[in-house]
C-alpha positions in Angstrom: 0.0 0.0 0.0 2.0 3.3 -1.1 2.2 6.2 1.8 0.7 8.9 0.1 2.5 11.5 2.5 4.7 12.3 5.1 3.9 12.8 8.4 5.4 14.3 11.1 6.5 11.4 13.6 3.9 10.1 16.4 1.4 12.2 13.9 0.3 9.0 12.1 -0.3 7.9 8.4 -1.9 8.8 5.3 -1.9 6.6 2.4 -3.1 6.1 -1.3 -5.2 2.9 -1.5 -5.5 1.5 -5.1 -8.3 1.2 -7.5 -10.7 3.5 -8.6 -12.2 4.1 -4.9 -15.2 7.2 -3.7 -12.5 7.4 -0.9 -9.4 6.4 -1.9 -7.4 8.1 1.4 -7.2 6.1 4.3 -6.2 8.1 7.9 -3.7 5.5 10.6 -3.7 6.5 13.6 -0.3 7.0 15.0 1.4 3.2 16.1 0.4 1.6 19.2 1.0 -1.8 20.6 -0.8 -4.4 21.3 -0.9 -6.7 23.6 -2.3 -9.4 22.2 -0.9 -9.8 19.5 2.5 -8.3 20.7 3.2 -6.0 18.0 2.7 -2.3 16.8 -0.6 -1.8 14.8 -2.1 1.1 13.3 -6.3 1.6 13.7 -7.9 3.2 10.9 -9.3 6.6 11.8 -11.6 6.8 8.4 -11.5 6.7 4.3 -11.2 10.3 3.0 -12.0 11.6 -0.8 -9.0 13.7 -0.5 -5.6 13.7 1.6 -6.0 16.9 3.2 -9.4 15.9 4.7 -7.4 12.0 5.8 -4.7 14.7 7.4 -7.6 16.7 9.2 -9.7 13.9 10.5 -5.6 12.5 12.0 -5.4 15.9 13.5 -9.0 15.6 14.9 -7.8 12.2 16.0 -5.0 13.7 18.0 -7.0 16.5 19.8 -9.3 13.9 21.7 -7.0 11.2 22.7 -8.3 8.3 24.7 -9.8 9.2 28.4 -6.8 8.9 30.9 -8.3 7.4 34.2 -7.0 5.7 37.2 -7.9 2.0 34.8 -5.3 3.9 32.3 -2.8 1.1 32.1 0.9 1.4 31.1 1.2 0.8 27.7 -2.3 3.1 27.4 -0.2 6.1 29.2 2.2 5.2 26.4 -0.2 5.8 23.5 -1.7 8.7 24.7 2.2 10.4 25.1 3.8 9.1 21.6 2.0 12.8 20.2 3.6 14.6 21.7 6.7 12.8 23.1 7.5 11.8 19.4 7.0 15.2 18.0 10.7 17.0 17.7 12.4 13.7 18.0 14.3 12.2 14.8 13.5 8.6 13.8 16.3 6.4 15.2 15.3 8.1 18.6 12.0 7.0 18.0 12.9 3.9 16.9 14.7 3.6 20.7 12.4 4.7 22.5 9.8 2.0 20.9 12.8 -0.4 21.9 13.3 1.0 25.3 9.0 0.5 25.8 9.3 -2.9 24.5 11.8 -4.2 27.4 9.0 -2.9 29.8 6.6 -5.7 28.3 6.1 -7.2 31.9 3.9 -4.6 33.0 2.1 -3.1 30.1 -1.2 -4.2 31.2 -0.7 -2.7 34.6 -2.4 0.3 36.1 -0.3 2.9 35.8 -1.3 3.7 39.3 -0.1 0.2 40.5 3.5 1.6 39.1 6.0 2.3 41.4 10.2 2.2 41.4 9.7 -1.7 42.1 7.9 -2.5 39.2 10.4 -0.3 36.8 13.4 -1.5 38.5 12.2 -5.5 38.2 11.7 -4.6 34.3 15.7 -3.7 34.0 16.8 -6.2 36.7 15.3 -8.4 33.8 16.9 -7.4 30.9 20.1 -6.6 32.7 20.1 -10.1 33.7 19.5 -10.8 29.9 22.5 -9.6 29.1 21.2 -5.8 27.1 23.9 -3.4 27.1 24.1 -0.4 29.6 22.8 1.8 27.0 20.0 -0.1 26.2 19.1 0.0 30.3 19.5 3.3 30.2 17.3 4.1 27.5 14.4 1.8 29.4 15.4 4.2 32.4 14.7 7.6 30.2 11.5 6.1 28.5 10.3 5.8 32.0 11.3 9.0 33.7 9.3 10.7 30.6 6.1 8.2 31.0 6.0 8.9 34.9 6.7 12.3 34.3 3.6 12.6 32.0 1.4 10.8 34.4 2.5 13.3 37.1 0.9 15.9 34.7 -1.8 13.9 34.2 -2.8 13.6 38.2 -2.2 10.2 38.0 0.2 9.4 40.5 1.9 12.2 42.5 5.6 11.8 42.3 7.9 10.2 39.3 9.1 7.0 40.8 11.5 6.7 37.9 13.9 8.8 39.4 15.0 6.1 41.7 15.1 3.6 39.4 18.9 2.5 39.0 21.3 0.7 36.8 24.1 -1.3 36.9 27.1 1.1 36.3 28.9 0.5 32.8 31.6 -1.8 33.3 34.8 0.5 32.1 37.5 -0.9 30.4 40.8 0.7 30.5 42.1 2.1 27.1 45.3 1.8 26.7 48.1 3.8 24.2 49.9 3.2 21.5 54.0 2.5 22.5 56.9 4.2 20.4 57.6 0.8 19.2 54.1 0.7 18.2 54.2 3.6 16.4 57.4 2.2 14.9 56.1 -0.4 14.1 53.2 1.6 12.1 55.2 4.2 11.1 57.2 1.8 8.8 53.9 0.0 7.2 52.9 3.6 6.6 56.3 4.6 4.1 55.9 1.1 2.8 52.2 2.6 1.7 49.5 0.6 3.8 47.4 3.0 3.3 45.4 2.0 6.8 48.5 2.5 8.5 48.7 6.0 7.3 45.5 6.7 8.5 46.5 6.0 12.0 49.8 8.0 11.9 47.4 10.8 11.2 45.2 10.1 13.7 48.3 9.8 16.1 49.2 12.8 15.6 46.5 15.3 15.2 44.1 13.8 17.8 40.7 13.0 15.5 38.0 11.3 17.0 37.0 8.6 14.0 34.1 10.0 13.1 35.6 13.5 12.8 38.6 11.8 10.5 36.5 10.6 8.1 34.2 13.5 7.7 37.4 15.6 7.2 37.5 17.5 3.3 39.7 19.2 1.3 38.5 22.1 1.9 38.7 21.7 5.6 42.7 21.5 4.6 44.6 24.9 5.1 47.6 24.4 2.5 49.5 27.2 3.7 49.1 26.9 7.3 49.1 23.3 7.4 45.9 23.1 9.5 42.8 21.1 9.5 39.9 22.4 10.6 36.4 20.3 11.8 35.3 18.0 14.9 31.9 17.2 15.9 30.4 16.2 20.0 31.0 19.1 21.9 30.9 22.4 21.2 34.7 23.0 22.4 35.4 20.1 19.9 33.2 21.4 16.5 35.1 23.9 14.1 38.6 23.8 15.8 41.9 24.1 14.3 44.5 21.5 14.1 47.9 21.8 12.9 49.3 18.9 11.2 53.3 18.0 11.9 55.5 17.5 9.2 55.6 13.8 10.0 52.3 13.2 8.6 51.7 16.1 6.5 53.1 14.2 3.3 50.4 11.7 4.1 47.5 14.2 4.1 48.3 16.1 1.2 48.6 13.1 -0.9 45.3 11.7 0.3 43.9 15.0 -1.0 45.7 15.0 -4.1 43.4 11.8 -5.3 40.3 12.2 -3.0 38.3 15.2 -1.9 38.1 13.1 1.7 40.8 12.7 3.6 39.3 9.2 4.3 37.9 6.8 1.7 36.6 4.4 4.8 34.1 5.8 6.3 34.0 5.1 10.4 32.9 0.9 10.3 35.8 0.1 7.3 38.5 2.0 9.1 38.2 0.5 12.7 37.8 -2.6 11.4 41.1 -1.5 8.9 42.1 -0.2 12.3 42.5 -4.0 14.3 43.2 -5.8 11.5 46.9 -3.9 11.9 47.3 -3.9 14.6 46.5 -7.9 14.5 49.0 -7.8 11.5 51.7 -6.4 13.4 51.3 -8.4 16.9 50.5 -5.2 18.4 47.0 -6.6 19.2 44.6 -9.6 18.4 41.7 -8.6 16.6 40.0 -11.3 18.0 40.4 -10.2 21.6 37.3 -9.7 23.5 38.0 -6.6 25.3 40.3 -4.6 23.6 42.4 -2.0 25.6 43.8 -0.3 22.4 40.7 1.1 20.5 40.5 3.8 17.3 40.0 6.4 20.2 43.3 5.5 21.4 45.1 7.2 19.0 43.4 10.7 20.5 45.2 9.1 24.0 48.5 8.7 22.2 48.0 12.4 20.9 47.2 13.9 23.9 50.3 11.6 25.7 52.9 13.0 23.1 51.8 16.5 23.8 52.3 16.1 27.5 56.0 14.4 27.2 56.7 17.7 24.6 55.6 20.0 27.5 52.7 21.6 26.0 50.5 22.9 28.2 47.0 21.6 29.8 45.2 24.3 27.9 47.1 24.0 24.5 46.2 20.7 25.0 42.5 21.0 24.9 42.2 23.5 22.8 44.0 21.0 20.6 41.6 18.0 21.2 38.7 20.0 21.3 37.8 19.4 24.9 35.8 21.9 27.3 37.3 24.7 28.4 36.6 27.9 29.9 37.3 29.4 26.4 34.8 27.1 25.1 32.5 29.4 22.9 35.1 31.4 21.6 35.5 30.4 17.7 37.9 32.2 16.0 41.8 31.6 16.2 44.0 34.2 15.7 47.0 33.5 14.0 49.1 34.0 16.6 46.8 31.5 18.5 47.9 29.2 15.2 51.5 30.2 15.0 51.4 28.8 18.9 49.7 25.3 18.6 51.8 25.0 15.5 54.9 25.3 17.6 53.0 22.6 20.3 53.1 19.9 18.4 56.0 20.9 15.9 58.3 18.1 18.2 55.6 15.3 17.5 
C-alpha cells in the first residue's frame, strides 16, 4: 500500500489505497502496541476523498486522545504520550524509545497507578540479567522518567518513581596507548604505503575522533598553514583548528591530491582497517574480547605525546577539542595558530 504523504513522527499515516475508490485516502492512527498480538498496529481513523481531509480527520484524531483514568494502564499512558513525546524527535530516537518501551513488556497491562520504582526496576533487573547493554538500560530508564513524568501531569500518580530507578554502572574498560615501538612499528607499514597505517599515523598525531577523521575534506585542509579544521560532539570540539606536523603532513596532502576526503573508509571500514593492523603487526589480536587499544586510542597517544613535549593543559585542549573555559570562543587568531603550531612541531 504506497504512503501517500509524510507525516510528522507520532502524527500518524496517510496513504493512497489503489483502485478506482469514492474514498481512496485512508487516515492511521499513529502506532500503538498491542498486547495481544505483541506487536505495533495502526487503527484506521476513516477513508477520505481527498488527503487533506485524511490529514484533518488524524489531527482531529490527535485532539481527543483516549480518556486517561485511574484504569489507564501502562502501555495506554504510552499511546496517549507518543504525540507529543514523538514530536521534535528524529526517527532512530524514535525507533529507541519504541525499543526501550518494549523491554518494559512485563507490566504493560498494569495500572499505571499500581507503578512504582519496584515495578520499573524488576523490568531492568530483567533485561540486565538478559545480558542488554548499559545503553540499552539506560534508555528503558529515560522512557520511564518521561512516561512517569507525564502521568505526574496527568494527576495520575503524585511523584515520578523513575527517578529512583537505578542501573548497573557500565563496566569501564581501561584504554590503553599506542607504545613508540608501536608507532614504529606503524610508522614503517605507513612509508611502505599501507594505506590503513597512514591513516592512523594521522590520527596519532592530530588527535581525531573517527568520526571527525573521516568526515574531514579538502576544503577543511589549510595548504599554507598546514591546518585542518572540523570536529563534531561538543561544542569545544566542532570547528577547531589543528595543525598537522611535518611527520604526517606528506600523508595528508597526498590523500587529498586523489580524493576530496581525507578518508575513503568511512567510520565501520576504518576500525575494522584499524584491528586488522594492529593484529597484523602483533600489536593486538583482533580477536580479543576486550580490547584495551581502540580507534579512540590514537586521540590518547595524541594527547600523551603533547604532555611528554611540555605543551600545556590548555594548549592541550584547545587542541583536542575538549571543554574549556574558552569554550564558545571560535575564531583563532593567527598568533593563537603560530602557537599550537609550535605545540606539536616536536611530534
Amino acid at each position: 500500500m504506497p504512503k501517500f504523504k509524510h507525516s510528522p513522527n507520532g502524527a500518524g499515516t496517510v496513504t493512497k489505497l489503489s483502485g478506482n475508490r469514492r474514498k481512496p485516502f485512508r487516515a492511521l492512527a499513529p502506532a500503538r502496541f498491542d498486547l495481544e498480538q505483541q506487536k505495533w498496529v495502526q487503527d484506521t481513523v476513516g477513508y477520505f476523498e481527498t488527503a487533506i481531509q485524511a490529514r484533518d480527520a488524524l489531527a482531529a484524531y490527535r485532539q481527543c486522545p483516549p480518556a486517561i483514568s485511574p484504569k489507564t494502564t501502562f502501555c495506554e499512558l504510552f499511546e496517549v504520550w507518543k504525540p507529543q513525546g514523538y514530536m521534535n524527535i528524529s526517527k532512530s530516537a524514535i525507533n529507541g524509545y519504541n525499543a526501550a518501551f518494549s523491554r518494559f513488556a512485563p507490566i504493560h497491562s498494569q495500572r499505571v497507578v499500581e507503578i512504582k520504582t519496584p515495578q520499573l526496576q524488576f523490568c531492568i533487573a530483567e533485561q540486565a540479567r538478559a545480558g542488554a547493554s548499559h545503553s540499552a538500560l539506560h534508555q528503558m530508564k529515560v522512557v520511564a522518567g518521561l512516561l512517569m513524568k507525564y502521568a505526574v501531569q496527568l494527576d495520575l500518580i503524585n511523584r515520578n518513581y523513575a527517578e529512583f530507578v537505578q542501573i548497573p554502572k557500565e563496566e569501564q574498560t581501561e584504554k590503553g596507548i599506542l607504545t613508540d615501538l608501536d608507532l614504529m612499528k606503524i610508522q614503517a607499514e605507513a612509508e611502505n604505503g599501507d594505506t590503513a597505517a597512514r591513516h592512523v599515523m594521522i590520527m596519532c598525531f592530530t588527535g581525531w575522533r573517527i568520526q571527525e577523521y573521516c568526515s574531514l575534506t579538502v576544503f577543511d585542509y589549510d595548504r599554507e598553514q598546514h591546518t585542518l579544521r572540523g570536529g563534531l560532539k561538543t561544542d569545544a570540539g566542532r570547528d577547531r583548528v589543528v595543525p598537522v606536523p611535518e611527520r604526517v603532513r606528506g600523508y595528508v596532502e597526498e590523500f587529498f591530491a586523489s580524493s576530496e576526503r581525507l578518508c575513503g573508509l568511512n567510520v565501520k571500514q576504518l576500525r575494522e582497517a584499524f584491528y586488522l593492523l594492529l593484529d597484523r603487526l602483533g600489536i593486538q589480536s583482533a580477536d580479543e574480547q576486550k580490547k584495551k587499544i581502540t580507534p579512540h586510542s590514537t586521540r590518547h597517544t595524541y594527547n600523551s605525546m603533547l604532555a611528554k613535549q611540555g605543551v600545556s593543559v590548555e594548549k592541550r585542549m584547545k587542541l583536542m577539542g575538549q571543554v574549556s573555559e574558552d569554550v564558545n570562543r571560535k575564531i583563532y587568531t593567527h598568533t593563537e595558530i603560530e602557537e599550537l603550531t609550535a605545540a606539536v612541531s616536536g611530534l
